[in-house]
C-alpha positions as CSV (number, residue, x, y, z in Angstrom):
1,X,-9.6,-12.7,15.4
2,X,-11.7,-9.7,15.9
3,X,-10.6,-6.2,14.5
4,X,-11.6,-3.3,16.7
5,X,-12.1,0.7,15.8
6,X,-7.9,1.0,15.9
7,X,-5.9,-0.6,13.2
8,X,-3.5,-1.6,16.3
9,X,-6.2,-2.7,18.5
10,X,-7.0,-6.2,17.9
11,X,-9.0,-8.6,20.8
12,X,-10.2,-12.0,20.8
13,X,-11.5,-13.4,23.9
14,X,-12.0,-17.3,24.3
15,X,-15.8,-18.1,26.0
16,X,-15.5,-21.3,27.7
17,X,-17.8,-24.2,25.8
18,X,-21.2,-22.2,25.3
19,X,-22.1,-24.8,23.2
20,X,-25.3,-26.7,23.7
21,X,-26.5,-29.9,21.5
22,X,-29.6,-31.0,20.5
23,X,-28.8,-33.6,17.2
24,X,-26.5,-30.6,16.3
25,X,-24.5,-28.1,17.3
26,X,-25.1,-24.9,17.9
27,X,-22.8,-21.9,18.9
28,X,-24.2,-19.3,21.3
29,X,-21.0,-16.6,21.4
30,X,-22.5,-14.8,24.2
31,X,-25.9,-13.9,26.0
32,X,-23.6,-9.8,26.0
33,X,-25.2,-7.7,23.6
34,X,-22.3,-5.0,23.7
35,X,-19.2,-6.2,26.4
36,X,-18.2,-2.7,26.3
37,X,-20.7,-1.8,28.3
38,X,-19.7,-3.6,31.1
39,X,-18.4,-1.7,34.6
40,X,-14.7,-2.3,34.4
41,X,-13.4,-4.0,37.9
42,X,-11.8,-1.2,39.7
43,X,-10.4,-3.3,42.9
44,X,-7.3,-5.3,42.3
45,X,-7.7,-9.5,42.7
46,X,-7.6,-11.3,46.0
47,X,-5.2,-13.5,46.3
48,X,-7.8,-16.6,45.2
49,X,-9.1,-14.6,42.8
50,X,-5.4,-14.1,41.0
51,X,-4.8,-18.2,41.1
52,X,-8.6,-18.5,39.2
53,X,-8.7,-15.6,37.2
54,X,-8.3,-17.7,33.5
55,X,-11.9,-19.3,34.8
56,X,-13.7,-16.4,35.4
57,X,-16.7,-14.8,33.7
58,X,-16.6,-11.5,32.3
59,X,-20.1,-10.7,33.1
60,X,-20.7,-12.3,36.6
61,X,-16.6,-11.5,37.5
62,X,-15.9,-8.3,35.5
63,X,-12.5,-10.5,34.9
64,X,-11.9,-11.2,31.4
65,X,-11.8,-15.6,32.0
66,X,-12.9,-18.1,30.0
67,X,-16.1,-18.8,31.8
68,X,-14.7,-22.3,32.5
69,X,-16.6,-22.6,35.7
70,X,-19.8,-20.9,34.6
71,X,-19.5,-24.0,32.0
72,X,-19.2,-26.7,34.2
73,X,-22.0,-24.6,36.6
74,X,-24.3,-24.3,34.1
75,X,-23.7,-26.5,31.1
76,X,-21.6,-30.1,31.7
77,X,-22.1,-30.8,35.5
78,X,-21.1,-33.8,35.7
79,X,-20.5,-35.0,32.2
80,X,-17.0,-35.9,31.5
81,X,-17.5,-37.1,27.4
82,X,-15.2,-39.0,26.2
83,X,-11.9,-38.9,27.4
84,X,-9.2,-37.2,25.0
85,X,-5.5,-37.3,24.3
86,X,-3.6,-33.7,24.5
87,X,0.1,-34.1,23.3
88,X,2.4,-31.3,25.3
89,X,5.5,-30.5,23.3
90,X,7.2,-29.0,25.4
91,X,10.0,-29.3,28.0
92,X,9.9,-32.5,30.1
93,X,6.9,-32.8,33.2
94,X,6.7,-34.1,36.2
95,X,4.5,-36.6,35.6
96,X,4.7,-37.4,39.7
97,X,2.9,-34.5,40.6
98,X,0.3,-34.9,42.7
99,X,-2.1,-32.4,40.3
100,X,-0.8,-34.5,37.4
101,X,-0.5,-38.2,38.2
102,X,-4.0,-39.2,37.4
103,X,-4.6,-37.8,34.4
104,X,-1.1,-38.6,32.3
105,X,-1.5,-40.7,28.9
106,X,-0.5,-44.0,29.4
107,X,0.6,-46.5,26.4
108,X,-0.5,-49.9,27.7
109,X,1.2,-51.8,25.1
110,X,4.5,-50.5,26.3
111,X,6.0,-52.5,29.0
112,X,8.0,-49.9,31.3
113,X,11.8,-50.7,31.7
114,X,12.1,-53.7,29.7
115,X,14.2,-51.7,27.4
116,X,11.9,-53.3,24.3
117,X,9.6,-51.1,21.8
118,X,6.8,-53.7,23.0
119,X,3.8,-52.2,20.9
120,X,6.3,-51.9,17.7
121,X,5.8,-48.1,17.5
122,X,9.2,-47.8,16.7
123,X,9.8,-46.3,20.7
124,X,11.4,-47.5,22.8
125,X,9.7,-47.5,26.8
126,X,7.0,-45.0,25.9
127,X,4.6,-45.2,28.7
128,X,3.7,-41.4,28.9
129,X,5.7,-40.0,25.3
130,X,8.8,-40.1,24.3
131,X,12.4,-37.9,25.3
132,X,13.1,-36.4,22.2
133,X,16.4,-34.5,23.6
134,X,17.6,-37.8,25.8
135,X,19.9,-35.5,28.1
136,X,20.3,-32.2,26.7
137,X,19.3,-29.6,28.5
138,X,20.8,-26.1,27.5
139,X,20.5,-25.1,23.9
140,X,20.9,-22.0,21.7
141,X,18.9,-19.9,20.0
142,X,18.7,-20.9,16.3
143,X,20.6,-18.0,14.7
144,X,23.4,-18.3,16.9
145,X,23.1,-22.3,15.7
146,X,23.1,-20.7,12.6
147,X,25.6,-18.9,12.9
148,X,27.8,-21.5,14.4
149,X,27.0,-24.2,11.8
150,X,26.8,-21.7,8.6
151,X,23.4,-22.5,8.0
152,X,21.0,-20.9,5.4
153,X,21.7,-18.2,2.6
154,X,23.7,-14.9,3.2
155,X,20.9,-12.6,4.0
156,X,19.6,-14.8,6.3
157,X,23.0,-15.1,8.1
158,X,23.0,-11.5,8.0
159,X,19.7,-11.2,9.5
160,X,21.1,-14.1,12.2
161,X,23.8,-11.8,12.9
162,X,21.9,-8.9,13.6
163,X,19.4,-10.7,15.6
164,X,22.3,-12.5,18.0
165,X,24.2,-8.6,18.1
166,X,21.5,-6.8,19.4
167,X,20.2,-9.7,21.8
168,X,23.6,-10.2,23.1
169,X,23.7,-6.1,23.7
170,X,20.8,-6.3,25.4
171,X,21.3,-9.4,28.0
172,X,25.0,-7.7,28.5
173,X,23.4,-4.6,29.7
174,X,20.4,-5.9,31.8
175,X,23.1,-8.3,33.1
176,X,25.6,-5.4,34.1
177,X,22.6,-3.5,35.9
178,X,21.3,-5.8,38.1
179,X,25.3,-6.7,38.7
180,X,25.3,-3.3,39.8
181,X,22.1,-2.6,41.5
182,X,22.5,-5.8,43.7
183,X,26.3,-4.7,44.8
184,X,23.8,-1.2,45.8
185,X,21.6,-2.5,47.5
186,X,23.8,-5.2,49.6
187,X,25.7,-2.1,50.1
188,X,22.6,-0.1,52.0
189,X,21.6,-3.8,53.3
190,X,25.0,-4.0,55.1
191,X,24.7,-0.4,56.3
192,X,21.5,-0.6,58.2
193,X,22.1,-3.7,59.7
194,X,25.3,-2.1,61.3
195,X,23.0,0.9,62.2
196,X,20.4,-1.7,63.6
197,X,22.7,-3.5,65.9
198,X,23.8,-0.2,67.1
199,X,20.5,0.9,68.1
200,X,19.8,-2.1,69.7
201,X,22.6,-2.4,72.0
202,X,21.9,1.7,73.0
203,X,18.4,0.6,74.0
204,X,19.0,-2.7,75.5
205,X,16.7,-4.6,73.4
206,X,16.0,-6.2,69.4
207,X,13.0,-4.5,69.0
208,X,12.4,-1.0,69.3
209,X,9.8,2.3,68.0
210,X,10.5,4.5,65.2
211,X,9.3,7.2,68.9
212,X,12.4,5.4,70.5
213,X,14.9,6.2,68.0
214,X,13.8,9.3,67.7
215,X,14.0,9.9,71.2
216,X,18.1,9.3,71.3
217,X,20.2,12.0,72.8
218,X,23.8,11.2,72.6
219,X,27.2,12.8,71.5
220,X,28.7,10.1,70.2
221,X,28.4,10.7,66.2
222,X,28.3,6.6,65.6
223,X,25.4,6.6,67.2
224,X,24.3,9.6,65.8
225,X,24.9,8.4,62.5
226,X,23.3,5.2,63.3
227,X,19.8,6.5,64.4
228,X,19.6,9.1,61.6
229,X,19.9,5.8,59.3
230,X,17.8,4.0,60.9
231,X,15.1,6.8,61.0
232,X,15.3,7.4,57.2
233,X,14.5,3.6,56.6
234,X,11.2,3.8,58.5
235,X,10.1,5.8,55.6
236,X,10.5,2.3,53.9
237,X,8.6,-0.2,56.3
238,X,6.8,0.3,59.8
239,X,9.9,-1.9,61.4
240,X,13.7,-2.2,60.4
241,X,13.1,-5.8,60.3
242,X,10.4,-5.4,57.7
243,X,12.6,-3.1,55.3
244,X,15.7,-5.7,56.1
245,X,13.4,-8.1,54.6
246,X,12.5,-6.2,51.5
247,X,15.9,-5.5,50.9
248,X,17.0,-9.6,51.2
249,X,14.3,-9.9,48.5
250,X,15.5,-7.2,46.1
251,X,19.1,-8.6,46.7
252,X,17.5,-12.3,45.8
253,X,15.3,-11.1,42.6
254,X,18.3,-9.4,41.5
255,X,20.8,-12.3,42.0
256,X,18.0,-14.4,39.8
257,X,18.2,-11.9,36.8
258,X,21.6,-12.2,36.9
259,X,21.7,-16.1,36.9
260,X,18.8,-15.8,33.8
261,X,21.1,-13.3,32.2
262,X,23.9,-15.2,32.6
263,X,22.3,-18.4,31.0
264,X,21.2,-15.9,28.3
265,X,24.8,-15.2,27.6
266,X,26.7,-18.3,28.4
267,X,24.0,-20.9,26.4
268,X,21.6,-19.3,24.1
269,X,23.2,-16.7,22.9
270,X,27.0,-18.0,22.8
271,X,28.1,-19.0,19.3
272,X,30.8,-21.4,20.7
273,X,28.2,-23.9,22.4
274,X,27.1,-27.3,21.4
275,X,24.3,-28.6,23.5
276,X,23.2,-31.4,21.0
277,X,26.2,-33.9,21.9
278,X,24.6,-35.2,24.5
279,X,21.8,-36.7,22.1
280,X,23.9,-38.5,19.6
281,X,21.6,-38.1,16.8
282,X,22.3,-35.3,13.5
283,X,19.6,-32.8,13.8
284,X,19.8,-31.7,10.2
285,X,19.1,-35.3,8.9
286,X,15.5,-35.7,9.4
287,X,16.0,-39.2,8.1
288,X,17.9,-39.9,12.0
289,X,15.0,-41.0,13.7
290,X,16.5,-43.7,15.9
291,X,17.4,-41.4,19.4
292,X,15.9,-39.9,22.7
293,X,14.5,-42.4,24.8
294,X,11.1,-43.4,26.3
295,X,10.8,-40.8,29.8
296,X,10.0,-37.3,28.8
297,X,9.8,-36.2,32.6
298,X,11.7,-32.7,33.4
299,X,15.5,-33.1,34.2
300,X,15.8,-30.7,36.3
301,X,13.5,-29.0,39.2
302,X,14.3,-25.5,37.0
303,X,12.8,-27.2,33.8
304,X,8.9,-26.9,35.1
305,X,8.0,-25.3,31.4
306,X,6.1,-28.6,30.3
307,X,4.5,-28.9,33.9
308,X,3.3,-25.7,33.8
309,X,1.3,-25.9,30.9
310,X,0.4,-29.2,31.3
311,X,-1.1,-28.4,34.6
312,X,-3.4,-25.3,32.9
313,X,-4.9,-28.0,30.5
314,X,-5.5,-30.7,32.6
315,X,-4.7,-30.6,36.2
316,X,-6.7,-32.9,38.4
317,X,-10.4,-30.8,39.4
318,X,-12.0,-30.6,42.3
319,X,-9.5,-32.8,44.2
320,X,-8.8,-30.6,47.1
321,X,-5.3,-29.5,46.1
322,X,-3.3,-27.2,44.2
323,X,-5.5,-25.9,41.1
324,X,-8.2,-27.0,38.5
325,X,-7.3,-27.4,35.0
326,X,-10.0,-26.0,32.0
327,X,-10.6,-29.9,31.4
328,X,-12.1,-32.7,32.7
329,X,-12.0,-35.9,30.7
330,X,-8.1,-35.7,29.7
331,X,-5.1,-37.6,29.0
332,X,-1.6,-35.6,28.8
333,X,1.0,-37.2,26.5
334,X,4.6,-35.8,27.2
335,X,6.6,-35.4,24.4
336,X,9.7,-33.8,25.1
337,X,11.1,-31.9,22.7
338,X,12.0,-28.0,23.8
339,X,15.1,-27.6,25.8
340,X,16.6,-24.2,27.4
341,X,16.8,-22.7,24.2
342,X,15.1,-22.8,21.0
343,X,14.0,-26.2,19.8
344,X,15.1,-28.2,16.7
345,X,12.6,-28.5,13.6
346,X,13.7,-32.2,13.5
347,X,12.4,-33.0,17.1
348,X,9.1,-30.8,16.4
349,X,8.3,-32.6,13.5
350,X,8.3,-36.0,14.9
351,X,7.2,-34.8,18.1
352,X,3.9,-34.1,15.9
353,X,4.3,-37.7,13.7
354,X,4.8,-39.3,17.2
355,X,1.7,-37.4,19.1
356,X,-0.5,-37.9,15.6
357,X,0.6,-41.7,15.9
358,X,-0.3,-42.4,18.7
359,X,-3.6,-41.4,19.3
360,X,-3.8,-37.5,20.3
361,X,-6.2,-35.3,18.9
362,X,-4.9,-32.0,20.4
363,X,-1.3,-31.0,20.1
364,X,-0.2,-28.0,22.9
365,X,2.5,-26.2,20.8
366,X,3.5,-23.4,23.6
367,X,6.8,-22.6,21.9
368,X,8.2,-20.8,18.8
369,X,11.3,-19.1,17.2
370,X,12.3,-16.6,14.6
371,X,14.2,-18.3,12.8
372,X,13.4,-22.0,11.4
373,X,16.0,-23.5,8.6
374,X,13.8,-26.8,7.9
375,X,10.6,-25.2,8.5
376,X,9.4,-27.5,5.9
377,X,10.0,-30.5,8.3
378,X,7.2,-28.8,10.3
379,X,4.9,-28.1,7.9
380,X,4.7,-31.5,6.5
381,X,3.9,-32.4,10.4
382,X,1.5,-30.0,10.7
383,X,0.0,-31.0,7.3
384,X,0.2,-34.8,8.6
385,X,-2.1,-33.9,11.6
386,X,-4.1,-32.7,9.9
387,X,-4.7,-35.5,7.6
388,X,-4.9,-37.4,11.1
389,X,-7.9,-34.7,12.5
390,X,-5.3,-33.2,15.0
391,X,-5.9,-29.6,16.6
392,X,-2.7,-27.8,16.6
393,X,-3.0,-24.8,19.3
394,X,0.4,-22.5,19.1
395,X,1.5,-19.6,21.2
396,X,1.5,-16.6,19.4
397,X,5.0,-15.2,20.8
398,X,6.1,-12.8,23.7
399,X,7.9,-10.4,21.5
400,X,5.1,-7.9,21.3
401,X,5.3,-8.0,17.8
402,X,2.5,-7.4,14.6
403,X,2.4,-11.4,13.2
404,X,1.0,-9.6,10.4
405,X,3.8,-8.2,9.1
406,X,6.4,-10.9,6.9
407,X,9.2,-9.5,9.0
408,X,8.2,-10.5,12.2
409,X,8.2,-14.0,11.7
410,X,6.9,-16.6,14.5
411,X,7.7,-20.3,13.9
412,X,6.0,-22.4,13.1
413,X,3.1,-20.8,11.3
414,X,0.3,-21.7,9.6
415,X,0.8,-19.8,5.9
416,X,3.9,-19.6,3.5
417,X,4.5,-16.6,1.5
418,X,1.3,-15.1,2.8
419,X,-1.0,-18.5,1.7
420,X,-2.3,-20.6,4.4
421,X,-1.7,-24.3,3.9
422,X,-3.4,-26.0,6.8
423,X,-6.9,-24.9,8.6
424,X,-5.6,-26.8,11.8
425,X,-3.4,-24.6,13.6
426,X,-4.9,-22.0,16.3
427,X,-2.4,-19.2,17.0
428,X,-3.0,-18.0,20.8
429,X,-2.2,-14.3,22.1
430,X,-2.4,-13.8,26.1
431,X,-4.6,-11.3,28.1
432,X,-4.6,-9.7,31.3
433,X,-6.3,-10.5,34.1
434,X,-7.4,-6.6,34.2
435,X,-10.7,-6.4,31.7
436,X,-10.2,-2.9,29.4
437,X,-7.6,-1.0,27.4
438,X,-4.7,-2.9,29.0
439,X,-6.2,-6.4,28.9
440,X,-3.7,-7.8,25.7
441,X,-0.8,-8.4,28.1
442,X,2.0,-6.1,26.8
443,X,4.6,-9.0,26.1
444,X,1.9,-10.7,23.6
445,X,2.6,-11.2,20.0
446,X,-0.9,-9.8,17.7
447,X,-2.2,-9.6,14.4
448,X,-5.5,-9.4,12.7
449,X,-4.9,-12.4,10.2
450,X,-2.2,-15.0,12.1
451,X,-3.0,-14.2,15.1
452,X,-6.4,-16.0,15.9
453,X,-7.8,-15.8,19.4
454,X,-6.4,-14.3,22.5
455,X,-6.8,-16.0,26.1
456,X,-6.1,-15.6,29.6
457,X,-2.1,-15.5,29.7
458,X,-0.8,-12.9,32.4
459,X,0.4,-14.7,36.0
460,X,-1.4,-18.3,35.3
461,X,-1.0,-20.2,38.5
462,X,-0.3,-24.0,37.7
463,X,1.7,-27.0,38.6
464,X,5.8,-27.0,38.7
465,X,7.4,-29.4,39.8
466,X,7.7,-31.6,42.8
467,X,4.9,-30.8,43.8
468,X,5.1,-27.1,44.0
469,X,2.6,-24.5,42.1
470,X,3.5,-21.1,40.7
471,X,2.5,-18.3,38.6
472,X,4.4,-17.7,35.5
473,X,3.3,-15.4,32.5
474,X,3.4,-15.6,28.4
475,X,1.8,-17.0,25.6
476,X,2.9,-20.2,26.6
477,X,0.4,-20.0,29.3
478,X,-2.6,-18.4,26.7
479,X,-2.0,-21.6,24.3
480,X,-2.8,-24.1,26.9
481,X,-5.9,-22.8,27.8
482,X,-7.1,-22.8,24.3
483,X,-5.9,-26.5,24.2
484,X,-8.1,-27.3,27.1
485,X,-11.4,-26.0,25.7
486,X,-10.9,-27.2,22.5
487,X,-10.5,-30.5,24.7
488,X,-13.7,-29.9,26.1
489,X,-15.3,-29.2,22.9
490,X,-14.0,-32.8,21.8
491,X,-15.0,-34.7,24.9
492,X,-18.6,-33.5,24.5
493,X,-18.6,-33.8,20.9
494,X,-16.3,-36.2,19.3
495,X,-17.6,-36.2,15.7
496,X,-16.2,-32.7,15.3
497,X,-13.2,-32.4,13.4
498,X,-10.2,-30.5,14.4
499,X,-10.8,-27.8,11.9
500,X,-14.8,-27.4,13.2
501,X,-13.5,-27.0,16.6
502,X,-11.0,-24.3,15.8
503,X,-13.4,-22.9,13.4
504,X,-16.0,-22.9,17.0
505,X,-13.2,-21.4,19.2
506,X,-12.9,-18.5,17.5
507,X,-16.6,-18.3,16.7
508,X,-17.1,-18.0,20.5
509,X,-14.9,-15.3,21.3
510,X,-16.5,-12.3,22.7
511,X,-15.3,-9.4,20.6
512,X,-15.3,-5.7,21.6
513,X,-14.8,-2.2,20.2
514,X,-12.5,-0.7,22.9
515,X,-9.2,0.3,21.5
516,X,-6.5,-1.5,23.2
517,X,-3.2,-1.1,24.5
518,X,-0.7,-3.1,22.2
519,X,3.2,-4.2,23.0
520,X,2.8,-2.2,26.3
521,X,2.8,1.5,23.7
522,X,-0.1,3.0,24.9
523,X,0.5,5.5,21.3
């Protein structure tokens, strides 16, 4: 982490792999003498540009990438190292996607389907990772399971409460808006398609000139009415048809708020519900090991989370479709272990055993919580992989939040009470495509001590699945990144240890002196 000239101002970029080897390795950060002398771009991203942005260079692009294809232009060519294993913890993936299929971890002692823990990991069927959640789905957030189950002391409780009062409030609201700005505008939509089909019988035909309607001459005040509507909307579009069309999509974006609100309220946030039944197991007794099964693929189409990401670390280069992931030489393992909702510490924990176990030497963490009631599940996981040389990277958080301070807690972590206890966990904050004051993307968590590097985060464009690509936003999407240089860095240069590599990452960040814009407060 870099500290700039403002207390609130904090910037870390990640440069892709400038590392060059010789017997050794040495670090060059960056051939920039000061970055903040660099023309900012002033255009906004084609649409290629937008899908690519995370690999740009700052110098050659004025887009503040990774330089992930200046690397592979100018440093590994065609050198693919040796090939590494990158546990996602996450929600399921679609391991069938065509960006994905080839590069998914397979465990060859594990016959698929014979319903037998063949290699005696103590896992049942895990060809690509294991299901941690079986067939759960929805879950809530931990202080409403908290607060359901009694959990943890009375401040905390209270704290719980607080938390679940104002984040019920807030979905309520947001929910009741878009309730209200959706009946609006289906309202207006209704209105002008009435005045359209008016205007189109008077002149005979379905298509017709703003000139034309202006042109009407009639006493009939229907009409009248009609072609003063119709006029006003061509302040919207150049063709009804066109602002019908805008309308249909702000009708649509606000139907989907509503549904996300709705699951807000009616799973996460709502006291009453038990989404663990389906499972079987007690999440509280860490010593319940024997549950989930052996496919960790996505249960729904909606659950692309795990996909996502897994698709920014590793999807298949250069192979004519979709997108390129940041590495080359890598094998995803799925482990499935975040549902809609916050996750358990249980399944975290031996998500991590499990991935450690098994042979990865990169754990993707994109997930976290403010609340954690056997945090020191997770920690003695964390402290496990690192015993095993195993590269935690962790999103920071999208709350927009100082890290730094002990009330704005993001689990899991890498320090208690303000001590670290592991040198193996990278904390990733997300940036903006848009290089300057407003390149740490509002939503991103910060801080100058746990809050270690910050990457390309805002509108990543990856895999979802069947087969389908999309942009989605967060630290979830910085943390990946990270995960697939520090993959990189491995490949080319296995006898680094986990803690070298993260100690190398943040080495190579380009660093700058222009105060930024923090949790979207420009103050």
């Amino acid at each position: 982490m870099r500290l700039i000239s403002s207390s609130r101002a904090v910037l870390g970029y990640i440069a892709a792999l400038w590392l060059v080897g010789c017997g050794s390795v040495n670090i060059v950060s960056t051939p920039i003498e000061n970055i903040d002398t660099l023309p900012l771009k002033v255009t906004a991203l084609t649409e290629a540009q937008q899908r690519t942005w995370g690999h740009a260079d700052l110098l050659t692009d004025t887009i503040p990438g990774m330089s992930v294809n200046k690397a592979y232009t100018d440093i590994l060519g065609n050198k693919k190292g040796a090939r590494v294993i990158v546990a996602v913890l996450d929600s399921g993936i679609d391991f069938t996607h065509e960006d994905l299929d080839g590069v998914m971890w397979t465990n060859k002692g594990e016959k698929p389907g014979n319903g037998k823990d063949d290699d005696g990991n103590g896992y049942v069927d895990d060809v690509h990772g294991y299901n941690f959640l079986g067939d759960s789905y929805y879950e809530q957030q931990e202080f409403a399971r908290m607060l359901r189950l009694g959990l943890g002391d009375e401040a905390t409780r209270a704290k719980a409460r607080e938390e679940l009062n104002k984040e019920y409030k807030k979905y309520s609201d947001n929910k009741r808006a878009y309730v209200s700005s959706k009946d609006q505008t289906e309202q207006i939509h209704k209105i002008v398609k009435e005045a359209d089909l008016a205007i189109q019988k008077h002149l005979g035909k379905e298509t017709y000139t703003k000139e034309e309607v202006g042109a009407i001459e009639t006493t009939d005040p229907s009409l009248s009415r009609s072609a003063s509507i119709i006029q006003q909307m061509y302040s919207y579009g150049e063709s009804i048809p066109e602002v019908l069309a805008l309308m249909q999509a702000d009708i649509d974006r606000f139907q989907e708020g509503i549904l996300y609100f709705s699951e807000r309220l009616d799973y996460h946030l709502n006291v009453n519900f038990e989404g663990r039944t389906a499972v079987g197991d007690n999440p509280y007794d860490i010593t319940d090991a024997d549950y989930g099964d052996g496919n960790p693929k996505n249960k729904v189409a909606e659950e692309s989370h795990g996909t996502h990401v897994a698709g920014i670390i590793a999807a298949e280069r250069n192979n004519g479709i979709g997108m390129n992931g940041v590495a080359n030489n890598v094998a995803i393992m799925s482990v499935r272990v975040v549902p809609n909702g916050d996750e358990y510490d249980k399944d975290v924990a031996l998500g991590i055993r499990y991935a450690v176990d098994n042979g990865a030497s990169i754990i993707n963490a994109s997930f976290g919580k403010s609340f954690s009631p056997n945090a020191e599940w997770v920690y003695e996981a964390i402290k496990y992989a690192a015993e095993n040389d195993v590269l935690i990277v962790h999103a920071a958080g999208n709350d927009g939040k100082d890290l730094d301070d002990p009330m704005n807690a993001n689990y899991p972590k890498d320090h208690i009470n303000e001590k670290e206890y592991t040198n193996n966990l990278l904390s990733v904050g997300a940036l903006n495509e848009k290089y300057g004051a407003e390149m740490v993307a509002s939503f991103s968590n910060y801080g100058a001590k746990n809050v270690d590097v910050f990457a390309p985060g805002g509108a990543i464009y990856s895999t979802v699945p069947d087969n389908e690509y999309k942009s989605q936003g967060g630290t979830s999407m910085a943390a990946p990144a990270v995960s697939g240089v520090a993959a990189l860095i491995r490949s080319q240069f296995p006898n680094l240890s986990a803690s070298e590599v993260k100690e190398i990452i943040m080495a190579s960040g380009l660093s700058s002196k222009t105060k930024v814009v923090l949790s979207g407060d420009p103050s």
